[in-house]
N, C-alpha and C positions, 0 to 999 in steps of 0.2 A: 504494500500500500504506500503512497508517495508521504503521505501527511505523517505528522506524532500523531500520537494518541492522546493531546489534551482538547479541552473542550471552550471555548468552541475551538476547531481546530488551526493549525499553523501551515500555513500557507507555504511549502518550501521555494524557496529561491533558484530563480531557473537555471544558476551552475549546477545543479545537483540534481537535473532533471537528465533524462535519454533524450536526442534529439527528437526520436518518435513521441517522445512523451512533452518536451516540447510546443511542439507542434499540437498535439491534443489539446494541452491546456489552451491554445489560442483559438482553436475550432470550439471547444466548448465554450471559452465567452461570449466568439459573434453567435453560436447557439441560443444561449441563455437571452443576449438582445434582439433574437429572432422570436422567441418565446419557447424553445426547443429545448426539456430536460436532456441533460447527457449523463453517461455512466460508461468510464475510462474502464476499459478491459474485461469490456462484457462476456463473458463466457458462453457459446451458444449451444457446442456440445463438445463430446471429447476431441483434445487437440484442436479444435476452433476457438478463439476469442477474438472479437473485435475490439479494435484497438479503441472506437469510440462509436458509441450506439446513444442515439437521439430520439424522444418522445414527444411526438406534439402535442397541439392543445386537440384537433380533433383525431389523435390515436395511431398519426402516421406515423413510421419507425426508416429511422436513418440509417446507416452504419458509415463509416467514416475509416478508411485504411490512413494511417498516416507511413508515408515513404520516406528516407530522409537522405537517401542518393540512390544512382541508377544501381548498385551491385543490391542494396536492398529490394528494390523493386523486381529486378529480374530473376531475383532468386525466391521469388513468393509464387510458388506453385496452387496456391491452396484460394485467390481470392474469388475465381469465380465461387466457389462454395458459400461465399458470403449472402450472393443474391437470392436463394430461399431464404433469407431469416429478414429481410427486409425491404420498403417499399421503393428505397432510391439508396444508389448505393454511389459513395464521391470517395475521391482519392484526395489524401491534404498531403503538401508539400511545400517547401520554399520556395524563395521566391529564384533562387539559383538550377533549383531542378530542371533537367531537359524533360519538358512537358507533351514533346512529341512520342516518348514513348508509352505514354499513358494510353488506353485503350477510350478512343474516341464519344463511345455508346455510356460511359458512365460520366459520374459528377466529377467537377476538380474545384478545389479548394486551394487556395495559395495563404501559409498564416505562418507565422513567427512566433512566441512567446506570449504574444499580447493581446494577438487579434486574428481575425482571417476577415476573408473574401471567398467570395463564391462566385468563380469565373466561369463557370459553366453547370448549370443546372443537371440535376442526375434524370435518365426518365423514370417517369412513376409505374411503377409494377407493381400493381397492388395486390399483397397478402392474401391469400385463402382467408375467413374469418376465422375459423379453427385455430391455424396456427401464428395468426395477428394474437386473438385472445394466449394464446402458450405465451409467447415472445417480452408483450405487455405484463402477463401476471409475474416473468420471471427477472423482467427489469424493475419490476416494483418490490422483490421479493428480493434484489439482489442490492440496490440502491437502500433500502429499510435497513439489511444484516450491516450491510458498511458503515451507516449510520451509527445503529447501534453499538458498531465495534468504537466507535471514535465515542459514544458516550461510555462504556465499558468495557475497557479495553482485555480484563479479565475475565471478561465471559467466556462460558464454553458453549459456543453453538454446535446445534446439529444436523448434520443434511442436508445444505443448501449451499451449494457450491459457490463463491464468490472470488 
């Protein structure tokens, strides 16, 4: 988990962040001023986690790869698997990143530490309700446990993968 454990919590300083995590923090603010909950390092099923997953106000669900050079990007076998678990799927990168190698049909995102932009819209493929409902209950179930870890850092949870 990036933060201490005190309450409310401490916000780390972006030396001590991953570029990819970086960048996350900067997509989850323009989020947040989008009206878009986020929750950094969603876990969707085994060996899947997105690196940042977005809840709107009416239920759409984002997922966000952050890249943070070309050897990372080409070496990510795994993201079309992303596109069943949500309704628009964007790549965030720097603003140095070669963006021609991005795969044209999804979103890009270009954000630093502080902020982003959203240079290109993802398209909308919208969720089965079934598994819109799974997705939703388990970002509310997984964002709640995190929470509560940062109010009680000694608790021993059960079962809920975060």
């Amino acid at each position: 988990m990036f933060f201490d454990m005190t309450f409310p919590p401490t916000i780390p300083p972006l030396c001590t962040l991953s570029p990819g995590q970086t960048l996350a923090r900067g997509v989850a603010r323009a989020f947040d001023q989008l009206g878009l909950a986020s929750v950094a390092e969603m876990p969707l099923r085994p060996r899947l986690r997105a690196d940042l997953m977005a809840l709107g106000r009416k239920g759409e669900i984002w997922i966000v790869e952050c890249k943070s050079s070309r050897a990372d990007f080409t070496s990510d076998r795994k993201w079309q698997g992303y596109l069943e678990w949500c309704d628009r799927y964007f790549w965030a990168v720097d603003g140095a990143f070669p963006t021609e190698l991005l795969p044209a049909d999804t979103g890009l995102i270009v954000a630093d530490g502080y902020g982003a932009e959203i240079l290109r819209e993802a398209p909308y493929a919208p969720l089965a309700p079934a598994r819109r409902k799974a997705v939703t209950l388990d970002f509310a179930r997984v964002a709640a446990q995190r929470l509560q870890g940062l109010r009680d850092p000694g608790r021993t949870g059960a079962g809920l993968r975060a």
